[in-house]
C-alpha positions in Angstrom: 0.0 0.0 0.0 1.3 3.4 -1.0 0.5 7.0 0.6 2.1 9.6 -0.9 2.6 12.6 2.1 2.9 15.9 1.3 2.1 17.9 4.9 1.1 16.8 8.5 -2.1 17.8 10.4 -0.2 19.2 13.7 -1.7 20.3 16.7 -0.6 20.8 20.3 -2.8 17.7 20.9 -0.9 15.2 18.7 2.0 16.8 19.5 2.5 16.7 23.4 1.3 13.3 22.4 3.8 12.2 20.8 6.7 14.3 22.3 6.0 14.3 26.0 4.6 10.5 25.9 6.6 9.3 29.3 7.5 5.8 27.6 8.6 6.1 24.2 9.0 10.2 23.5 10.1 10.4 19.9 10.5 14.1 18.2 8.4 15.8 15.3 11.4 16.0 12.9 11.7 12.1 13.2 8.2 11.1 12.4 8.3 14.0 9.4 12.0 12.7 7.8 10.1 9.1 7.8 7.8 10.3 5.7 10.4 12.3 3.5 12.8 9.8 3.0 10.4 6.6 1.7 11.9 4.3 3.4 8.7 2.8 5.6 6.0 0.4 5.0 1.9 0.9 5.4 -0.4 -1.8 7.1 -4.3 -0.9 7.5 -6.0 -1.0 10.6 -9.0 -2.1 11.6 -10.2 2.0 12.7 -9.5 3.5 9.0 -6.2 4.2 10.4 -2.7 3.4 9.0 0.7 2.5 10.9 4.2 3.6 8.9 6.8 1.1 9.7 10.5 2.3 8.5 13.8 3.9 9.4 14.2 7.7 9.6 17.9 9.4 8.2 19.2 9.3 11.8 18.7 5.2 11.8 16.0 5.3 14.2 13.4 2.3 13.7 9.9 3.7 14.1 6.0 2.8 14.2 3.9 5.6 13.3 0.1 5.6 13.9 -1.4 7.9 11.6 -5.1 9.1 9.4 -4.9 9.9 5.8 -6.9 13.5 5.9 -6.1 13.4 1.7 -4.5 14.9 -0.8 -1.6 13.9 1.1 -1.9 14.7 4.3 -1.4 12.9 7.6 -2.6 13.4 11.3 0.2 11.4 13.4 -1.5 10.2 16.2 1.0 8.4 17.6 4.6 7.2 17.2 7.3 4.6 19.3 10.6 3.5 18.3 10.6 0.0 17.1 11.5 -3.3 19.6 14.2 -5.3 18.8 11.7 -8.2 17.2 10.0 -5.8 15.7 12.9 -4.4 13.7 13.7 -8.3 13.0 10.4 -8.3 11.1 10.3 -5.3 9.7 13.9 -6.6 7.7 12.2 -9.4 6.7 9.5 -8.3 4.8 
């Protein structure tokens, strides 16, 4: 499955979700350079919402929850860096 994302829907809500989150706090710029580089994977969920699995330019392995808005936009609703088995998989498929 193929997105094509051209902006993020950012609010202080997703945001100080995503950054302040105590267990896995992971920046803006890393979920955006995901998305910028190409390098990630899509699976559909069952709540018309998508998860990004891939590797930002800093190496970091990353899950991204996220709704398509369209015409290329995204709402990140939430984002973890990947566990090790996880990562396993991820260079699998």
């Amino acid at each position: 499955m193929t997105i094509r994302v051209v902006s993020f829907d950012w609010d202080e809500h997703n945001l100080r979700h995503i950054e302040e989150h105590p267990d896995h706090p992971i920046q803006r710029d890393a979920v955006e350079e995901l998305f910028e580089l190409g390098n990630y994977k899509i699976r559909k969920t069952k709540m018309e919402r998508y998860i990004a699995l891939g590797q930002n330019p800093d190496g970091i392995y990353l899950i991204v929850v996220f709704q398509n808005k369209g015409g290329g936009k995204i709402r990140p609703i939430s984002a973890r860096q990947m566990e090790q088995w996880e990562k396993r998989l991820y260079r699998r498929k």
